[in-house]
Chimera marker file (.cmm) of the C-alpha trace (Angstrom):
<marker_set name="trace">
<marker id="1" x="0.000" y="0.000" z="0.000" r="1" g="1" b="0" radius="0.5"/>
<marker id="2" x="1.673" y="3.437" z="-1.154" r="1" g="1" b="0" radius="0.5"/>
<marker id="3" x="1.215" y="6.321" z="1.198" r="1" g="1" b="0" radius="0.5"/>
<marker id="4" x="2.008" y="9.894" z="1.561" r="1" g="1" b="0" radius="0.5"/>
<marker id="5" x="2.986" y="11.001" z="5.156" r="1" g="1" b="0" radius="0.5"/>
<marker id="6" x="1.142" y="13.633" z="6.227" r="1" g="1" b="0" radius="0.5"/>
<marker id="7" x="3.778" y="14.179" z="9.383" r="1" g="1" b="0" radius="0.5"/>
<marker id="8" x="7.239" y="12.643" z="10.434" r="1" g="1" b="0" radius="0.5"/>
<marker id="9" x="6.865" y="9.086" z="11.495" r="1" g="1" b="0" radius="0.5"/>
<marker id="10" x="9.712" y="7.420" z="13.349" r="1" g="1" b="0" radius="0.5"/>
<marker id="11" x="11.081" y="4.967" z="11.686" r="1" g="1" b="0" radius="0.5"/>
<marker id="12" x="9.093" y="5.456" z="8.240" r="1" g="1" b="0" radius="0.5"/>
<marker id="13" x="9.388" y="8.909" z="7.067" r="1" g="1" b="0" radius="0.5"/>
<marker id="14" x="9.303" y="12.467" z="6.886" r="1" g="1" b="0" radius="0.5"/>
<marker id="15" x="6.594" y="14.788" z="5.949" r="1" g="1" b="0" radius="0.5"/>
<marker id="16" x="5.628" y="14.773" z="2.380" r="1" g="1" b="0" radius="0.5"/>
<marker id="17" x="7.165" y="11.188" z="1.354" r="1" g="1" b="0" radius="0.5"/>
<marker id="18" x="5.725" y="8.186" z="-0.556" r="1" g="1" b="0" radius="0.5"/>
<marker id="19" x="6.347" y="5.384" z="1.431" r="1" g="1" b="0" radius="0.5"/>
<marker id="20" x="5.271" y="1.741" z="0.626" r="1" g="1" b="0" radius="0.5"/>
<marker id="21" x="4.012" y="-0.273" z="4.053" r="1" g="1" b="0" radius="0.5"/>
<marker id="22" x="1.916" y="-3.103" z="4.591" r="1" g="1" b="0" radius="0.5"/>
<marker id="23" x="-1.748" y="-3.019" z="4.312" r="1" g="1" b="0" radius="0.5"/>
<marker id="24" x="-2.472" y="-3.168" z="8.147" r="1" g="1" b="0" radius="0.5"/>
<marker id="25" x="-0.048" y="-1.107" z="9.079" r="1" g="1" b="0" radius="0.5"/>
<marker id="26" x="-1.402" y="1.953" z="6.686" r="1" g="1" b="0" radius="0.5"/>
<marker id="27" x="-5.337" y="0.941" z="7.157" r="1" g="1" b="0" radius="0.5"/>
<marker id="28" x="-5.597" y="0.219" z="10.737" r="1" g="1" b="0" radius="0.5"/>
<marker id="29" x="-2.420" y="2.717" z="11.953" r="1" g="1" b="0" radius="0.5"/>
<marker id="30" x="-1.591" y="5.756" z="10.024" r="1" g="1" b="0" radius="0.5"/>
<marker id="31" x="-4.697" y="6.677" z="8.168" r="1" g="1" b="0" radius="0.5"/>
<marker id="32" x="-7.092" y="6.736" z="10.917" r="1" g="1" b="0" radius="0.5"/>
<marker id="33" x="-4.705" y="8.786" z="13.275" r="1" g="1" b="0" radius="0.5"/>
<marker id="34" x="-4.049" y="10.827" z="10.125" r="1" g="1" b="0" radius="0.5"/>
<marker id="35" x="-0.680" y="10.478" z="9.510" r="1" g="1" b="0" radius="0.5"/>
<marker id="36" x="-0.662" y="9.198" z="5.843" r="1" g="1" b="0" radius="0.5"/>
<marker id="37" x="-3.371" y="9.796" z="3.070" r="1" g="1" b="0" radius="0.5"/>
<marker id="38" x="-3.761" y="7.306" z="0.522" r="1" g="1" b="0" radius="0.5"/>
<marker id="39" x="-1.087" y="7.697" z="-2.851" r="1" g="1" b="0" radius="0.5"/>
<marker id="40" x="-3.377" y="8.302" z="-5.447" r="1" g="1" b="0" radius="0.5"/>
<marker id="41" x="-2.346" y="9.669" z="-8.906" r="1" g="1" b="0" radius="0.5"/>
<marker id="42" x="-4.591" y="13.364" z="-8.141" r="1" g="1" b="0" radius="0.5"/>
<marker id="43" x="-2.616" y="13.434" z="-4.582" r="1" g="1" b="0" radius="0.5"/>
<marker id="44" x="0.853" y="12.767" z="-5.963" r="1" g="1" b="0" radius="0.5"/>
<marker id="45" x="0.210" y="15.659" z="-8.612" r="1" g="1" b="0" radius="0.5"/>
<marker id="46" x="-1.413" y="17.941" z="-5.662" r="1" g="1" b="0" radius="0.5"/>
<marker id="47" x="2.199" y="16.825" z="-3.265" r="1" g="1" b="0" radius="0.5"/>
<marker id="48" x="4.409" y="17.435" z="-6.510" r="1" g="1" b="0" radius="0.5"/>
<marker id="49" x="3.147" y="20.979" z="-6.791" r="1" g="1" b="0" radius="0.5"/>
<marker id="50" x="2.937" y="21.467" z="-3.187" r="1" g="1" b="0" radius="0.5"/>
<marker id="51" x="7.029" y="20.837" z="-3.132" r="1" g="1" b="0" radius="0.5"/>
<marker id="52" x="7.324" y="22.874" z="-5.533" r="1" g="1" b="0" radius="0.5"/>
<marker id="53" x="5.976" y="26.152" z="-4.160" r="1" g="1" b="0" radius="0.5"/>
<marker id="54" x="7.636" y="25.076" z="-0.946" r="1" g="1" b="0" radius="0.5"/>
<marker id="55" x="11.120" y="24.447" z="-2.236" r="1" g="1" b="0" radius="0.5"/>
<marker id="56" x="12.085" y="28.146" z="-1.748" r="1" g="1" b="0" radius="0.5"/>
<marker id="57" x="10.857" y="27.823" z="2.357" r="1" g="1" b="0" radius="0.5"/>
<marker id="58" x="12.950" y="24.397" z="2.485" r="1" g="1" b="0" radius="0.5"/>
<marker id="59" x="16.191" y="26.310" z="1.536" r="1" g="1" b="0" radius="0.5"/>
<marker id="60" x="15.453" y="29.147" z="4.276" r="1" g="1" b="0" radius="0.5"/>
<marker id="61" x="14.506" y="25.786" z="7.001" r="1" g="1" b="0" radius="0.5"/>
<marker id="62" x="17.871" y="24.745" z="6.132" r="1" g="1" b="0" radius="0.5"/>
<marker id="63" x="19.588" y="27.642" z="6.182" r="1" g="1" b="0" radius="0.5"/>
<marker id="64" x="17.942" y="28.260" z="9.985" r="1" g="1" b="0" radius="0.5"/>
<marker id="65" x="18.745" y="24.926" z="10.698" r="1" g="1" b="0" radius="0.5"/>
<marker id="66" x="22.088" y="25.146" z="9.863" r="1" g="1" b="0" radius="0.5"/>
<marker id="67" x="22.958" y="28.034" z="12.092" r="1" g="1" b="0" radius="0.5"/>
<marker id="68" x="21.062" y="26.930" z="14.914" r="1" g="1" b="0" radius="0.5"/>
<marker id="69" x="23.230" y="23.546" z="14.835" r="1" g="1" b="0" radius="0.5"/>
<marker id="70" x="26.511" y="25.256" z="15.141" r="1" g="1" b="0" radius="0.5"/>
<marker id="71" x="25.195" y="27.515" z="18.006" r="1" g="1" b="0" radius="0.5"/>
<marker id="72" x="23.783" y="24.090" z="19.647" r="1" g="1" b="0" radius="0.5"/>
<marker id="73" x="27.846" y="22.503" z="19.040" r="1" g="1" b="0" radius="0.5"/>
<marker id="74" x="29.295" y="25.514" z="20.934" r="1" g="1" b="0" radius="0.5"/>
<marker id="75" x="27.703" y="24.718" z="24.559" r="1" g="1" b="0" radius="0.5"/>
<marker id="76" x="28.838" y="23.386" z="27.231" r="1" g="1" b="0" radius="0.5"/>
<marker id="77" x="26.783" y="21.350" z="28.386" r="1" g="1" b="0" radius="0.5"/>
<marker id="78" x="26.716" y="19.572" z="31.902" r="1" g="1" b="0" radius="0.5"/>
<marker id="79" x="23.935" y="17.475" z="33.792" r="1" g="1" b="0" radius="0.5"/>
<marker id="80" x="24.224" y="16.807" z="37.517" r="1" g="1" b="0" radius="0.5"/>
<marker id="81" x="22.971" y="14.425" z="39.066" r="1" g="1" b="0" radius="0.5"/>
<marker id="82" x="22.939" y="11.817" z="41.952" r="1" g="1" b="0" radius="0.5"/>
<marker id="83" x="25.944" y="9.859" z="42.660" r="1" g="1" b="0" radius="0.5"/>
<marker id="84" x="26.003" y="6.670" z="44.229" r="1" g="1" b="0" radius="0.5"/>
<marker id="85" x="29.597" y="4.372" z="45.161" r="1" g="1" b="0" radius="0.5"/>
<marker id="86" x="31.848" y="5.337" z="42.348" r="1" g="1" b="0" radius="0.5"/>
<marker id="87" x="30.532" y="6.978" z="39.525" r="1" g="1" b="0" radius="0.5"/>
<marker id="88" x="27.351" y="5.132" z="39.076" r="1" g="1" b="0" radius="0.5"/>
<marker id="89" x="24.193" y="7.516" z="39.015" r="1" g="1" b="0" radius="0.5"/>
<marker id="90" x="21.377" y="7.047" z="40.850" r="1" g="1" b="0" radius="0.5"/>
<marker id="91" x="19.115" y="6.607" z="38.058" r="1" g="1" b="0" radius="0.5"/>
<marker id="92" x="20.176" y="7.599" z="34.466" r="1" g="1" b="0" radius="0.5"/>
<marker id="93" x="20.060" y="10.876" z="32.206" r="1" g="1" b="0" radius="0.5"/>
<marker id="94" x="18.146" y="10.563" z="28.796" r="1" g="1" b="0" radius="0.5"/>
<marker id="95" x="17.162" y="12.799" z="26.096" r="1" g="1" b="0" radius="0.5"/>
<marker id="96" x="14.576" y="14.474" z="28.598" r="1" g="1" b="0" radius="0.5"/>
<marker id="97" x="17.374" y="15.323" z="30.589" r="1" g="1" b="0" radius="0.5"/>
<marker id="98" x="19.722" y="16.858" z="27.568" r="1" g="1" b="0" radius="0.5"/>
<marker id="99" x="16.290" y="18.695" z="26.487" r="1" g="1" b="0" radius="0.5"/>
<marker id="100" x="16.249" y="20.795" z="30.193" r="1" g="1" b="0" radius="0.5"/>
<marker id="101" x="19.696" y="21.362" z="29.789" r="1" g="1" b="0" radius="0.5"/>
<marker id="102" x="19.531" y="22.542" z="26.255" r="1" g="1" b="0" radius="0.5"/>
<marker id="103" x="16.415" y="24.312" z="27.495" r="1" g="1" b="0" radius="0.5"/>
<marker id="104" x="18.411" y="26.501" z="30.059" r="1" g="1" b="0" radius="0.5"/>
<marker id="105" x="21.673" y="27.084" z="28.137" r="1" g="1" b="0" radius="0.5"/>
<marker id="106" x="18.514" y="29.015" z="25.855" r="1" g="1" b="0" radius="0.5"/>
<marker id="107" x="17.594" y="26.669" z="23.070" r="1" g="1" b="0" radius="0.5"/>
<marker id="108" x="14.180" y="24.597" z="23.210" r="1" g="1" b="0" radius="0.5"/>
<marker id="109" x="13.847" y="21.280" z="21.437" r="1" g="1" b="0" radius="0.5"/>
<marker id="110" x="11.897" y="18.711" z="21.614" r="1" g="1" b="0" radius="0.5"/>
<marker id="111" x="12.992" y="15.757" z="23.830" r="1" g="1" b="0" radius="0.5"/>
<marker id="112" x="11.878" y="13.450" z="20.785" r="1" g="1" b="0" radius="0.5"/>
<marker id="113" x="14.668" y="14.640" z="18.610" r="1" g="1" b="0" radius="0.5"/>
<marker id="114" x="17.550" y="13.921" z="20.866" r="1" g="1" b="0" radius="0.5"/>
<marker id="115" x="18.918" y="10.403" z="20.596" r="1" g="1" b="0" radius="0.5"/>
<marker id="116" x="21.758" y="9.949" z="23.400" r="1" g="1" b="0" radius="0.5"/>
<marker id="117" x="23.992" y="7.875" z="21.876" r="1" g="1" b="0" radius="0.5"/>
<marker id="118" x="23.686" y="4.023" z="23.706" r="1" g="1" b="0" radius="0.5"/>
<marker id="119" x="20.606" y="5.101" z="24.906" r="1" g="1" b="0" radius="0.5"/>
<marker id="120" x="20.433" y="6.227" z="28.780" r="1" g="1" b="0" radius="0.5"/>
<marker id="121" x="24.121" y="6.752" z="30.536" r="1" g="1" b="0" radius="0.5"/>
<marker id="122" x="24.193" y="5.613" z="33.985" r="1" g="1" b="0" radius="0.5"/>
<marker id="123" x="27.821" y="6.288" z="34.931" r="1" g="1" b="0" radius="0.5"/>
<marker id="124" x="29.826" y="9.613" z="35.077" r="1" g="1" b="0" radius="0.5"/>
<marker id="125" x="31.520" y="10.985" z="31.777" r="1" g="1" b="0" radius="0.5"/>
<marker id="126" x="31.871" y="12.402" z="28.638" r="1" g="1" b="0" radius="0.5"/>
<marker id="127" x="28.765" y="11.319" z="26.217" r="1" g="1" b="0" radius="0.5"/>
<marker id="128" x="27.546" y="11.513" z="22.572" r="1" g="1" b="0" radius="0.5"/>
<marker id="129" x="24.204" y="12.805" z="21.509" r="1" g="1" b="0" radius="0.5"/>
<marker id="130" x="22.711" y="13.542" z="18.212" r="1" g="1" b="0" radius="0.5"/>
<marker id="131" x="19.946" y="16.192" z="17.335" r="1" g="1" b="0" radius="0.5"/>
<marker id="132" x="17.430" y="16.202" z="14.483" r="1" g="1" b="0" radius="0.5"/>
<marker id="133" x="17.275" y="20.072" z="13.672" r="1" g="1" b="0" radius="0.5"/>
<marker id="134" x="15.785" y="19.257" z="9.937" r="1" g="1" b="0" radius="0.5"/>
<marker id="135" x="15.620" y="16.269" z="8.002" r="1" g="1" b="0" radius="0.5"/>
<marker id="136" x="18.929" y="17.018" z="6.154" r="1" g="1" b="0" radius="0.5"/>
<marker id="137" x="20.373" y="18.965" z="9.666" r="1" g="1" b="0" radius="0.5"/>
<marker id="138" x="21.548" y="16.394" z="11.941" r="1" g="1" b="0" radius="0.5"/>
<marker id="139" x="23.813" y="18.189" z="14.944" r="1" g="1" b="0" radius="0.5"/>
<marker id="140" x="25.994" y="15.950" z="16.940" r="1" g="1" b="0" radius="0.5"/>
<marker id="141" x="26.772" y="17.542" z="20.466" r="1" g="1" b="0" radius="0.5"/>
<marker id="142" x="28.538" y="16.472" z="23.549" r="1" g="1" b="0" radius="0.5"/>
<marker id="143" x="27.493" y="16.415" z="26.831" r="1" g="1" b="0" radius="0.5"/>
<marker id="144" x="29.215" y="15.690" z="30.475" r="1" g="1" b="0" radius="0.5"/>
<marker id="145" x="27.321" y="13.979" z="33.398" r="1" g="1" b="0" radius="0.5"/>
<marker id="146" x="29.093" y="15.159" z="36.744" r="1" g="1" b="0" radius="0.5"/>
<marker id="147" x="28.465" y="14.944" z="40.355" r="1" g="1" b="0" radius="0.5"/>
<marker id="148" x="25.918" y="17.330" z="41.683" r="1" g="1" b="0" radius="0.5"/>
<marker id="149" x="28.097" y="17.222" z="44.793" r="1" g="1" b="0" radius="0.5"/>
<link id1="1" id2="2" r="1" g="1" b="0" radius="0.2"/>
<link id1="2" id2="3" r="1" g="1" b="0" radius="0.2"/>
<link id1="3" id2="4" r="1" g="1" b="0" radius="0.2"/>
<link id1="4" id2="5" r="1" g="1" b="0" radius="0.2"/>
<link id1="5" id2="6" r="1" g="1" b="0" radius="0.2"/>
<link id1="6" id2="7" r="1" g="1" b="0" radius="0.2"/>
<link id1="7" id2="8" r="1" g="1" b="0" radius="0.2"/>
<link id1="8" id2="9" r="1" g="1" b="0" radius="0.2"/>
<link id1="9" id2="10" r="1" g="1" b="0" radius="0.2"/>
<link id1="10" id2="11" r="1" g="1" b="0" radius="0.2"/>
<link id1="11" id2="12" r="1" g="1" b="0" radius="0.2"/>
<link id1="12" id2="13" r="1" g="1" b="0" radius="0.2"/>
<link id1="13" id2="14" r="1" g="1" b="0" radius="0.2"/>
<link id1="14" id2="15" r="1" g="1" b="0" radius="0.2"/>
<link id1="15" id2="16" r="1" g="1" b="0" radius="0.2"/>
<link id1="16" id2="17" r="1" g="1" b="0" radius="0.2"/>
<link id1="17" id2="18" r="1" g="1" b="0" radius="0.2"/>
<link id1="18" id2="19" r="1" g="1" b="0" radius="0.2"/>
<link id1="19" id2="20" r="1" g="1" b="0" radius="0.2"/>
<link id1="20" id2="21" r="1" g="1" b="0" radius="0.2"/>
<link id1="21" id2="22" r="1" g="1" b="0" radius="0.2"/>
<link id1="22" id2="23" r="1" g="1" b="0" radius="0.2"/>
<link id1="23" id2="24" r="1" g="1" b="0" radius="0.2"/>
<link id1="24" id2="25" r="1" g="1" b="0" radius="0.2"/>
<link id1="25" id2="26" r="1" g="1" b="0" radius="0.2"/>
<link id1="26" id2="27" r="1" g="1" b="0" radius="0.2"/>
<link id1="27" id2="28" r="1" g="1" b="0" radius="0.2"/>
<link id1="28" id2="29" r="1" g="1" b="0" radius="0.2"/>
<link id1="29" id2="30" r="1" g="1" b="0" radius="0.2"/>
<link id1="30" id2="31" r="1" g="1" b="0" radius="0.2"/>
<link id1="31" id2="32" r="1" g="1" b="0" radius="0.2"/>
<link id1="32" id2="33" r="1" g="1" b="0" radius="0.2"/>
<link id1="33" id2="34" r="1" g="1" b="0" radius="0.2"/>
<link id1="34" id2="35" r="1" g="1" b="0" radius="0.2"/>
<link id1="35" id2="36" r="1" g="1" b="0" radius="0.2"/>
<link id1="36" id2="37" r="1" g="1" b="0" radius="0.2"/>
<link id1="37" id2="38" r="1" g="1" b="0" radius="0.2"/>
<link id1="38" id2="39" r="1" g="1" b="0" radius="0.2"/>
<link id1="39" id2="40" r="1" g="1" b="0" radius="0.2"/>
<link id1="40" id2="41" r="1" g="1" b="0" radius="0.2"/>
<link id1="41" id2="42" r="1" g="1" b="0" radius="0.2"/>
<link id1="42" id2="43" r="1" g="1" b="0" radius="0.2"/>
<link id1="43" id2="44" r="1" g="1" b="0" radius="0.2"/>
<link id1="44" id2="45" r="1" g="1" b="0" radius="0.2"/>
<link id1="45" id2="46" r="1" g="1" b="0" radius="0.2"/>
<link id1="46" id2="47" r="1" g="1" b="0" radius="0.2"/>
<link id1="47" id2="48" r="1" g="1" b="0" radius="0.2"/>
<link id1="48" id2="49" r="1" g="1" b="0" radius="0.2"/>
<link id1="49" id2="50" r="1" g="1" b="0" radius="0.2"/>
<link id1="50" id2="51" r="1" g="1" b="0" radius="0.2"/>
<link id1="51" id2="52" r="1" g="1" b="0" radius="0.2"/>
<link id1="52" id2="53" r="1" g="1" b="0" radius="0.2"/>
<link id1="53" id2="54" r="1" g="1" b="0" radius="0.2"/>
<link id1="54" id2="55" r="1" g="1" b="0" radius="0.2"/>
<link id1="55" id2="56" r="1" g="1" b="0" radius="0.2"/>
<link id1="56" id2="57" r="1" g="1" b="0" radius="0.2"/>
<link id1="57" id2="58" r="1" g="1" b="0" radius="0.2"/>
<link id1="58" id2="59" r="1" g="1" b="0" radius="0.2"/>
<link id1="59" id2="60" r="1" g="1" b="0" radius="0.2"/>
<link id1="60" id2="61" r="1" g="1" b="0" radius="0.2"/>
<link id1="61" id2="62" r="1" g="1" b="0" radius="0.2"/>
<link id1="62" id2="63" r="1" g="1" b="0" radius="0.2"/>
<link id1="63" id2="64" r="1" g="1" b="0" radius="0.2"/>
<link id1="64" id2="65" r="1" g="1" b="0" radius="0.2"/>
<link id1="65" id2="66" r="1" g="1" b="0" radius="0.2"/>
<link id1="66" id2="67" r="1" g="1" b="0" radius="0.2"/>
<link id1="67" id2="68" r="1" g="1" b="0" radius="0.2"/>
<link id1="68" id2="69" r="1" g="1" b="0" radius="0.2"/>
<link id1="69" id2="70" r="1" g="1" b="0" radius="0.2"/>
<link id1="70" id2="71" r="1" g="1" b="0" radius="0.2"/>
<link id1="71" id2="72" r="1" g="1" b="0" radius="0.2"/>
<link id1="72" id2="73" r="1" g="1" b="0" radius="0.2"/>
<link id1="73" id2="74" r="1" g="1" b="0" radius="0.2"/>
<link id1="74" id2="75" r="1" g="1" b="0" radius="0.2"/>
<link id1="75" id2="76" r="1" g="1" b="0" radius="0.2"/>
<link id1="76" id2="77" r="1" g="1" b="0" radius="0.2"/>
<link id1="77" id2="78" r="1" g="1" b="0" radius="0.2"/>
<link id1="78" id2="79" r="1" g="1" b="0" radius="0.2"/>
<link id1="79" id2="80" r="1" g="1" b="0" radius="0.2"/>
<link id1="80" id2="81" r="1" g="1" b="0" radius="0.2"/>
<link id1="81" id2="82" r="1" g="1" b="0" radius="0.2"/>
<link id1="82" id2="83" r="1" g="1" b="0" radius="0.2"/>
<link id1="83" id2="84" r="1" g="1" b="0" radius="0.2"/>
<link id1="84" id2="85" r="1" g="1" b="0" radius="0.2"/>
<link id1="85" id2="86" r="1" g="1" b="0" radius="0.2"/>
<link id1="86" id2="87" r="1" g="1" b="0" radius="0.2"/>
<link id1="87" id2="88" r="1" g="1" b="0" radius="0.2"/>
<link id1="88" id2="89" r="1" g="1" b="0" radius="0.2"/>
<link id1="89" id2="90" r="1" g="1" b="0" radius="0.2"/>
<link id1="90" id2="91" r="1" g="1" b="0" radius="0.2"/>
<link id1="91" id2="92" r="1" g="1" b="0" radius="0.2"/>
<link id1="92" id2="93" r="1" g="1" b="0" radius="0.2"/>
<link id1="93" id2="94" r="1" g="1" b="0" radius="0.2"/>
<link id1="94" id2="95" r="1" g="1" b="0" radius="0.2"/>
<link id1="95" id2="96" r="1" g="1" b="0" radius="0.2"/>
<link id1="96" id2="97" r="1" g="1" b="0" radius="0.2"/>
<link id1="97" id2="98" r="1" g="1" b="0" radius="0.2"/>
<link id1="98" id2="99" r="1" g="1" b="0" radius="0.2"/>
<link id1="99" id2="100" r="1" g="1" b="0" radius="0.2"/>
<link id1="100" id2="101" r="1" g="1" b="0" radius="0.2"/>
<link id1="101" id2="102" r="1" g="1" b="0" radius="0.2"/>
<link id1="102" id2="103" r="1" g="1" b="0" radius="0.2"/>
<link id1="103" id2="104" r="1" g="1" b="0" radius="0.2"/>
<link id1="104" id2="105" r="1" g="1" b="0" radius="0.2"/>
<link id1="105" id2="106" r="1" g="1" b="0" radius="0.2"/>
<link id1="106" id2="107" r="1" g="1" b="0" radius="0.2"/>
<link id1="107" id2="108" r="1" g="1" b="0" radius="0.2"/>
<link id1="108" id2="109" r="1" g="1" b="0" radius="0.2"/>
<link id1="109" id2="110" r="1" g="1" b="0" radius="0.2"/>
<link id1="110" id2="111" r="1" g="1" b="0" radius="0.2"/>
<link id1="111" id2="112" r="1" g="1" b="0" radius="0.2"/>
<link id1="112" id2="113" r="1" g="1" b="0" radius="0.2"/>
<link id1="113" id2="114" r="1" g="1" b="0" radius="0.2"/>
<link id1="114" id2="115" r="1" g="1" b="0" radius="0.2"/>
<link id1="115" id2="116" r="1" g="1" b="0" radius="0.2"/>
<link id1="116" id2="117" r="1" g="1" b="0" radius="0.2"/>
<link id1="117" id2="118" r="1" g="1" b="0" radius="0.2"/>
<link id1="118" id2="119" r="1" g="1" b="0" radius="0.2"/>
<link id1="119" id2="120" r="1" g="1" b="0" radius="0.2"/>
<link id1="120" id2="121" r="1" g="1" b="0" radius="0.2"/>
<link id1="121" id2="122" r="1" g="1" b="0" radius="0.2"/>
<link id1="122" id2="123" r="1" g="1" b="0" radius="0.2"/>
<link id1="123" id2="124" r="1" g="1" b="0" radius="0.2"/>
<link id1="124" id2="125" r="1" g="1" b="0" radius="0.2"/>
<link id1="125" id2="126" r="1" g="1" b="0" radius="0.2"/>
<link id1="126" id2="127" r="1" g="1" b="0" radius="0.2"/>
<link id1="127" id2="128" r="1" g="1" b="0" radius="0.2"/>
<link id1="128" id2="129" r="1" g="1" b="0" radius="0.2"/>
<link id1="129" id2="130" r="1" g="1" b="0" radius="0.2"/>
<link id1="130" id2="131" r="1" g="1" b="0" radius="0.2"/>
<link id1="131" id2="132" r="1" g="1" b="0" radius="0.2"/>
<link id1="132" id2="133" r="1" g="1" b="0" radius="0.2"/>
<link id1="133" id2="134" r="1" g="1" b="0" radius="0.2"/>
<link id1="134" id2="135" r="1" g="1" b="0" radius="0.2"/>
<link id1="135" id2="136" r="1" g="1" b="0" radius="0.2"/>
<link id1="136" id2="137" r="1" g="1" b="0" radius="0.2"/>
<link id1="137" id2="138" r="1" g="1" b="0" radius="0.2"/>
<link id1="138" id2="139" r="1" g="1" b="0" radius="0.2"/>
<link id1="139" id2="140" r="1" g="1" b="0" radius="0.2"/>
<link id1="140" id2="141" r="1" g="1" b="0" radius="0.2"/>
<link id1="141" id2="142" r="1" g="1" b="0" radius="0.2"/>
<link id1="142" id2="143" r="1" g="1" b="0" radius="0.2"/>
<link id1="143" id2="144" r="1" g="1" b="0" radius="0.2"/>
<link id1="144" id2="145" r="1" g="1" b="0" radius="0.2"/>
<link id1="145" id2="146" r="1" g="1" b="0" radius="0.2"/>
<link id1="146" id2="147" r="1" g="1" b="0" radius="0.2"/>
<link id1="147" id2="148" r="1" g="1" b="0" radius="0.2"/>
<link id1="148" id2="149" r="1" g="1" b="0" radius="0.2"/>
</marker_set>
């Protein structure tokens, strides 16, 4: 079953895209919570001159993008929390956390496009994250977890 996304799915797509999924997946998932809309020939030629008119707002996106990832790359950027014996943390810090942080150095994103690189860290350290500014604007930042001690 051909689809076009309606909104970024995880996983599938971004906005805009023709994507080919299995019949269940498109009838019983992402059409009823109106993320896709059947591919038929009068919406492909409605989405090709949709992307056409917005090709000119896509540059200036990117553009923004662009200049807010290498604003994001110059913090420093440092989560305390909890120590326990050695440098295991009580708990972990996620993307939710990163988001505050990015939040109070003065630059809110949404926790869903943070991936922390391994997932959660539960020890002390130096870590990896990557941000999804645009779908062509991917900003990979660092991040240290120390002792709120």
């Amino acid at each position: 079953m051909e689809l076009i996304l309606r909104q970024d799915v995880e996983n599938l797509g971004f906005k805009d895209d023709v994507v080919s999924v299995k019949n269940g997946y498109g009838r019983n998932f992402l059409i009823p919570t109106k993320k896709a809309v059947l591919a038929t020939s009068s919406a492909k030629k409605v989405l090709a001159e949709n992307l056409k008119q917005r090709a000119y707002k896509e540059a200036k996106l990117i553009e923004d993008a662009n200049a807010l990832a290498e604003t994001i790359k110059g913090y420093e950027i440092k989560i305390a929390s909890k120590v326990g014996s050695g440098d295991k943390l009580f708990g972990s810090v996620n993307n939710i956390d990163l988001a505050a942080a990015l939040a109070k150095a003065g630059t809110d994103l949404d926790k869903k496009f943070i991936k922390v690189v391994g997932g959660s860290v539960k020890r002390l350290g130096k870590y990896n994250a990557s941000v999804r500014l645009h779908r062509a604007v991917i900003a990979d930042i660092t991040f240290e977890v120390v002792s709120d001690k």
